[in-house]
N, CA and C of each residue as an Amber inpcrd file, in Angstrom:
protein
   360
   0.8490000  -1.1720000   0.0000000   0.0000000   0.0000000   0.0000000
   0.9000000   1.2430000   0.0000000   0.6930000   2.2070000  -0.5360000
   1.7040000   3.3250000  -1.1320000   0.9200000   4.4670000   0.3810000
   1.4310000   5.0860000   1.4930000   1.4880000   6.1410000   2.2160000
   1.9270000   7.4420000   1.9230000   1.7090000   8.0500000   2.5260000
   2.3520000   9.7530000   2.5370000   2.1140000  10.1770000   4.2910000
   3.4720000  10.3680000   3.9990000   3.7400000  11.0970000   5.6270000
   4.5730000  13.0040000   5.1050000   3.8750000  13.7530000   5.8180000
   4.4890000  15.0270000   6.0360000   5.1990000  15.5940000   7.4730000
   6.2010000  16.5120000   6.9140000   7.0120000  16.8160000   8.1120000
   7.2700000  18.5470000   7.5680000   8.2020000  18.9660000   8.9220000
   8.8900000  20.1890000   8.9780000   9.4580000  20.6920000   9.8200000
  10.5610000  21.6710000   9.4830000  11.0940000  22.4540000  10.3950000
  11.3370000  23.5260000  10.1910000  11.7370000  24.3630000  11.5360000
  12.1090000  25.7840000  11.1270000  13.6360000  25.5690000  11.2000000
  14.0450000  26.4150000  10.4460000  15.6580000  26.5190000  10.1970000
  16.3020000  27.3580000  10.6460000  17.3440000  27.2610000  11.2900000
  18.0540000  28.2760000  12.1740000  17.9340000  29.3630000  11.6810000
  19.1100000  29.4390000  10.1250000  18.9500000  30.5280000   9.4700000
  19.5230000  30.0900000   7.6590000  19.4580000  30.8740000   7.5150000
  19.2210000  31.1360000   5.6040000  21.1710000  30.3270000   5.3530000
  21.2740000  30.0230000   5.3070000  22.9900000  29.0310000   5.0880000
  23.0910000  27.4130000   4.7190000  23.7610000  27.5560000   4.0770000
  24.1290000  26.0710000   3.5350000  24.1710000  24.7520000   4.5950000
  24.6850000  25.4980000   5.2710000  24.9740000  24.4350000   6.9420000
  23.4710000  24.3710000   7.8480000  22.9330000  24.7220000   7.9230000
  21.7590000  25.2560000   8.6660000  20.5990000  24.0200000   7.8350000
  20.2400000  24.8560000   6.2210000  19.7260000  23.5340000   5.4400000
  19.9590000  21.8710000   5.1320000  21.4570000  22.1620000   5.1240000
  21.8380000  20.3060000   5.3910000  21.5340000  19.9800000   6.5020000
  22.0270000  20.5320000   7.3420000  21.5760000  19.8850000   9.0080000
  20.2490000  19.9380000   9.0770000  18.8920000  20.6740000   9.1560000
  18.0010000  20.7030000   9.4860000  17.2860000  19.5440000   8.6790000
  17.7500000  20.2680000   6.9320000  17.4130000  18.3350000   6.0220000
  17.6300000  17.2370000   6.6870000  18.4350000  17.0180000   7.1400000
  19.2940000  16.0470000   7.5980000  18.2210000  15.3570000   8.5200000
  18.0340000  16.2850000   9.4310000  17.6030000  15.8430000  11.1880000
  15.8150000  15.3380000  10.9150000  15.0910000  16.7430000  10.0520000
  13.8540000  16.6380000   9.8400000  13.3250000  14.6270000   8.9430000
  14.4090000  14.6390000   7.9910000  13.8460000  13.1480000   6.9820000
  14.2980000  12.5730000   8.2780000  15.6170000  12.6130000   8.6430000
  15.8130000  11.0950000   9.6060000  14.6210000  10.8470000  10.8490000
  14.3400000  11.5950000  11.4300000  13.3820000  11.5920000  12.5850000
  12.0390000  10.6800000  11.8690000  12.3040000  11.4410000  10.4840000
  10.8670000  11.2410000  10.0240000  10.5060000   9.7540000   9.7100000
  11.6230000   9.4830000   8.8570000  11.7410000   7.9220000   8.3610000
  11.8020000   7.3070000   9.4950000  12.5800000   7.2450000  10.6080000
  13.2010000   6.7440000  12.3370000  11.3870000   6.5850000  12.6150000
  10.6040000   7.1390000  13.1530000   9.5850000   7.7020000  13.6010000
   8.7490000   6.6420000  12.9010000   8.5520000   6.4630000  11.3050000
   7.4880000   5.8380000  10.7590000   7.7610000   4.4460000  10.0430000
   9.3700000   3.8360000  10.7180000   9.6570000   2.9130000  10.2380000
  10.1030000   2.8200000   8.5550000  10.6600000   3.6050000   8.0810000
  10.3540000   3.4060000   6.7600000  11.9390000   3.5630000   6.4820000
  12.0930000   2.7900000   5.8930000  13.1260000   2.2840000   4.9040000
  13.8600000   2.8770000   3.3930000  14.6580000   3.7440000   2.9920000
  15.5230000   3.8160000   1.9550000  14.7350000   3.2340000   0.6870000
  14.8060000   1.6840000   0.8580000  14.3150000   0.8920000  -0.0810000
  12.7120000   1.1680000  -0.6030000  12.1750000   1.2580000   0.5420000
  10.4910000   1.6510000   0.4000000  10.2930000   2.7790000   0.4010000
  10.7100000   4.1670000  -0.1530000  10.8740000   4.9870000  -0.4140000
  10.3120000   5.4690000  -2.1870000   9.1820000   5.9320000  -2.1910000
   8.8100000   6.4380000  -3.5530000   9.0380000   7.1970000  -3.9790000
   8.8130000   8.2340000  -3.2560000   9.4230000   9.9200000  -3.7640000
   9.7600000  10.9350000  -2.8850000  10.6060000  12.1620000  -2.4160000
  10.4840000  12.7180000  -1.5660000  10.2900000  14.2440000  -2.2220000
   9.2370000  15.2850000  -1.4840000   9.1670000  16.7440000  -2.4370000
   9.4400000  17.5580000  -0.9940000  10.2350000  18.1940000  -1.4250000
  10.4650000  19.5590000  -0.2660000   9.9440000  20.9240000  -1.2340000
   9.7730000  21.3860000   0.0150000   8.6170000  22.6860000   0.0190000
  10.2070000  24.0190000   0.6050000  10.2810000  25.2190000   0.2650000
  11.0330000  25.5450000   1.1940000  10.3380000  27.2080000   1.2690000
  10.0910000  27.7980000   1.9490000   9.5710000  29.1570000   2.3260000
  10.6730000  29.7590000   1.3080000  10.4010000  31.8510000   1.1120000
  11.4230000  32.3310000  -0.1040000  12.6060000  33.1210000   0.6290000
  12.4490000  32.6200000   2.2600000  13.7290000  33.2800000   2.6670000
  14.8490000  31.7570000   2.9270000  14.1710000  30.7900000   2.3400000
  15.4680000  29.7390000   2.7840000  15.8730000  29.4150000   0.6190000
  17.2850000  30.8390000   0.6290000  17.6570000  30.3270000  -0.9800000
  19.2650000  30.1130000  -0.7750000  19.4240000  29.6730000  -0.1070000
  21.0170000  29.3390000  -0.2080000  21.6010000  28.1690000  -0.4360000
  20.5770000  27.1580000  -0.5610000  21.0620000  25.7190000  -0.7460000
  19.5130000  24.5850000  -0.7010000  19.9240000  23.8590000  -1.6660000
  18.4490000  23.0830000  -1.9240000  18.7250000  22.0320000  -0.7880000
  17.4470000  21.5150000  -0.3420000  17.0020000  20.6840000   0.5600000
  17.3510000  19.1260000  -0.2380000  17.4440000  18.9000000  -1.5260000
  16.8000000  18.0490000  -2.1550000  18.1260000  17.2540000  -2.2810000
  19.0920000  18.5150000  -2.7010000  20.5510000  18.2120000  -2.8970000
  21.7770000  18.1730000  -1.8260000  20.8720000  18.5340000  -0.6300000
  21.4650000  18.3260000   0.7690000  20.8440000  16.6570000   0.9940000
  20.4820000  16.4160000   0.9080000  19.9210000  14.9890000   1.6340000
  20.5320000  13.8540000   0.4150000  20.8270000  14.5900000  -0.5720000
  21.4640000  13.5550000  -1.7890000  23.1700000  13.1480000  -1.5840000
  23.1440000  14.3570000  -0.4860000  24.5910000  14.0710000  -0.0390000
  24.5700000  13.5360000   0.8410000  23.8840000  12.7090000   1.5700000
  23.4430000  11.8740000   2.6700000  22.6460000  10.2380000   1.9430000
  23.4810000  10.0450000   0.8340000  22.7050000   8.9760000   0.3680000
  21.7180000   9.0980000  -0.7320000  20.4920000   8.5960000  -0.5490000
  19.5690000   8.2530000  -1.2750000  19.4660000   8.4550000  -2.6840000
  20.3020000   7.8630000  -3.0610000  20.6490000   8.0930000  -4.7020000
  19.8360000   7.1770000  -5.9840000  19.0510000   6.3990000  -5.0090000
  17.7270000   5.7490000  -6.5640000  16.7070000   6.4530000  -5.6450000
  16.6310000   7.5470000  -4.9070000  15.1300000   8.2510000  -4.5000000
  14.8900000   9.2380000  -5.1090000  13.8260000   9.6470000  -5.8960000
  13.5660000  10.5350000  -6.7630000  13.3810000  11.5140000  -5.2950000
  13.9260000  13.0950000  -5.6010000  13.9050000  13.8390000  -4.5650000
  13.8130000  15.1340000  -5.7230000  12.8820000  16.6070000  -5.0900000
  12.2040000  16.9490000  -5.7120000  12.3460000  18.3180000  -5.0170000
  12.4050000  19.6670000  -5.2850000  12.2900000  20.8460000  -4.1340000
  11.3920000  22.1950000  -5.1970000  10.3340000  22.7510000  -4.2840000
   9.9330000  23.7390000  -4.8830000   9.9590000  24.9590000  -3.7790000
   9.6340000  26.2670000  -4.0760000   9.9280000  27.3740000  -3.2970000
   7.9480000  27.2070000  -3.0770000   8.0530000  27.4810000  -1.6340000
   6.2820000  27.1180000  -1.0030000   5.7540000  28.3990000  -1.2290000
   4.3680000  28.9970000  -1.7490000   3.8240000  29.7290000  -2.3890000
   3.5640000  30.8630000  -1.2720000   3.9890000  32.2030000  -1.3620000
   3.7980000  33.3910000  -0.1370000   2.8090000  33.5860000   0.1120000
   2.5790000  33.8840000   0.9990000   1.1880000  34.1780000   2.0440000
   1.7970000  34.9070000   3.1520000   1.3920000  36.0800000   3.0070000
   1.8220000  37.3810000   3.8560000   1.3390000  36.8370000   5.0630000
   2.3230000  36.9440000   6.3110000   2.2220000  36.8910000   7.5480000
   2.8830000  35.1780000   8.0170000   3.1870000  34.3830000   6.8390000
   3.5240000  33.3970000   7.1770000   4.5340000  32.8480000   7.7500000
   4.7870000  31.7880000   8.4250000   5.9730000  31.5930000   9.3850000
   7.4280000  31.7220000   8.5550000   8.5300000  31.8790000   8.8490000
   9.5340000  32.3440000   7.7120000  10.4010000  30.6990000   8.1790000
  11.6800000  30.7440000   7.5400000  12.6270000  29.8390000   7.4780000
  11.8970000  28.2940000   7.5630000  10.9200000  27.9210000   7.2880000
  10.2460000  26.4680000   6.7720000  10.4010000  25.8800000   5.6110000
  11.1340000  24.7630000   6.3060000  11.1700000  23.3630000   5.4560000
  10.2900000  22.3530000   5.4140000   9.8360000  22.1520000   4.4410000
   8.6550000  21.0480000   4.7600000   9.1690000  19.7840000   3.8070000
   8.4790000  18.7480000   4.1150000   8.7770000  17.6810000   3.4310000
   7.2440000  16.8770000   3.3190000   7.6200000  16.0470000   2.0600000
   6.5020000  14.9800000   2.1010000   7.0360000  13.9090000   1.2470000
   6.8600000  12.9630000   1.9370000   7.6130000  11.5110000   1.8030000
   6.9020000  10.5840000   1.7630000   6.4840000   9.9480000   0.2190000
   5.6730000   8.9840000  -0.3100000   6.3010000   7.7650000  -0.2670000
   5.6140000   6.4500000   0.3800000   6.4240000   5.0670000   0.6350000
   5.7350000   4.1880000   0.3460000   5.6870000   3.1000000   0.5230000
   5.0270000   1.7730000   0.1350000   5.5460000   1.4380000   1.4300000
   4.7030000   0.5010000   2.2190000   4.1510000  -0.2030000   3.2300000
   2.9200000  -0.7020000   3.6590000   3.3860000  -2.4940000   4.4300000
   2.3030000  -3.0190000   4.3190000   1.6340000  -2.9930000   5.7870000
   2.6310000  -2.5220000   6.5840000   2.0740000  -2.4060000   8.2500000
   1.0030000  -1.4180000   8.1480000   0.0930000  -1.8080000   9.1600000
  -1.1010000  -0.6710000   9.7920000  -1.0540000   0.1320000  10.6560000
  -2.1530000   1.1400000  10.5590000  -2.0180000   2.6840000  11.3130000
  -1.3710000   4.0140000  10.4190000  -1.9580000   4.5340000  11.0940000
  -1.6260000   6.0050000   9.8330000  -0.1790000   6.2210000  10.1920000
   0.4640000   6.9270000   9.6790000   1.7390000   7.6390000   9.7590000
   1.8970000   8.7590000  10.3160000   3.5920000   8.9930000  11.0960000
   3.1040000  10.1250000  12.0910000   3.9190000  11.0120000  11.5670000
   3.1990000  12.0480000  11.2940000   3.7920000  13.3040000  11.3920000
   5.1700000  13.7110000  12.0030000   6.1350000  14.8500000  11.2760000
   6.8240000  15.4140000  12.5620000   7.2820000  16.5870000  12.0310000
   6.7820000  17.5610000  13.3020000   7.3960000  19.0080000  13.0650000
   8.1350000  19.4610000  14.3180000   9.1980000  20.2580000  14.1500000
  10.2080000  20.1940000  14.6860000  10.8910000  21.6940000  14.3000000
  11.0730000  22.2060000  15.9510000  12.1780000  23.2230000  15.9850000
  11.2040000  24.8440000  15.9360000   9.7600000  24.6110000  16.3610000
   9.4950000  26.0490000  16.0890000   7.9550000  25.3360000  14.7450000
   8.5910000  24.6050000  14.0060000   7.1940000  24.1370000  12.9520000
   6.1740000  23.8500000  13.9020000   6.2490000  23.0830000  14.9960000
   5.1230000  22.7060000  15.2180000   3.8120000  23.3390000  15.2900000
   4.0430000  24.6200000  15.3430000   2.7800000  25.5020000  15.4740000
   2.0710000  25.5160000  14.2260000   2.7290000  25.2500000  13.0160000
   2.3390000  24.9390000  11.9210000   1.2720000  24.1420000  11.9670000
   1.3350000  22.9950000  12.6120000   0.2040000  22.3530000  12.5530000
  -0.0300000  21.2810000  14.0230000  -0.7470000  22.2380000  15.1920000
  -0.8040000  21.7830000  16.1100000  -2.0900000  20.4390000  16.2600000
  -2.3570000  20.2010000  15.4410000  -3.2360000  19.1790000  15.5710000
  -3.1530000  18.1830000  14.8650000  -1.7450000  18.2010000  14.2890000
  -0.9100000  17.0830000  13.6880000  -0.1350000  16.9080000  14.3390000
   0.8700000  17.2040000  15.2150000   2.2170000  17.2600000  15.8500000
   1.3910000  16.2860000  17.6130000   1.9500000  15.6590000  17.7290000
   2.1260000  14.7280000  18.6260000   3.1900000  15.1810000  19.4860000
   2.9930000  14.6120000  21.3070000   4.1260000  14.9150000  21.7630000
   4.9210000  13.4720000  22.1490000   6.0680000  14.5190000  21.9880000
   7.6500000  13.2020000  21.5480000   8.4580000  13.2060000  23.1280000
């Protein structure tokens, strides 16, 4: 059965180092969290707010592996007043275990979506 789990974080700040690490921390928790596997991995799309342009999310996590995962990044559409430095992710998998998939926002996201975010 093919899933979708979403995640995010806020990012320290606008830098190359800041985006790998936060890439980094946000997929691993995420995959860690929902059991999911490299292998069972369909697609991954990052979202990134228009103050995070210093380094793609897509091509930070490609340097961490996942090199048959189609990985994907677009700039997330403005909406005045919106939270700034957000990374979002959404990570399509195949799995046959039951129960929905959990969310994770992290670092300041969670307010993003308090009725998704679980406490850890």
């Amino acid at each position: 059965m093919v899933k979708a789990v979403r995640g995010a974080i806020k990012v320290k700040c606008n830098s190359m180092e800041s985006i790998k690490f936060s890439t980094k921390r946000l997929v691993g928790i995420l995959l860690s969290e929902n059991s999911i596997g490299e292998d069972s991995i369909v697609s991954i799309i990052f979202s990134v707010t228009k103050d995070l342009n210093t380094y793609n999310p897509a091509t930070a996590l490609r340097t961490a592996g996942f090199a048959e995962v189609p990985l994907f990044c677009v700039q997330e559409a403005f909406i005045e007043k919106q939270a700034s430095l957000i990374l979002r992710v959404l990570v399509t998998y195949n799995s046959e275990s039951p129960g929905k998939p959990l969310p994770v926002y992290l670092d300041g996201a969670e307010n993003l979506r308090p009725d998704l975010n679980l406490q850890r």
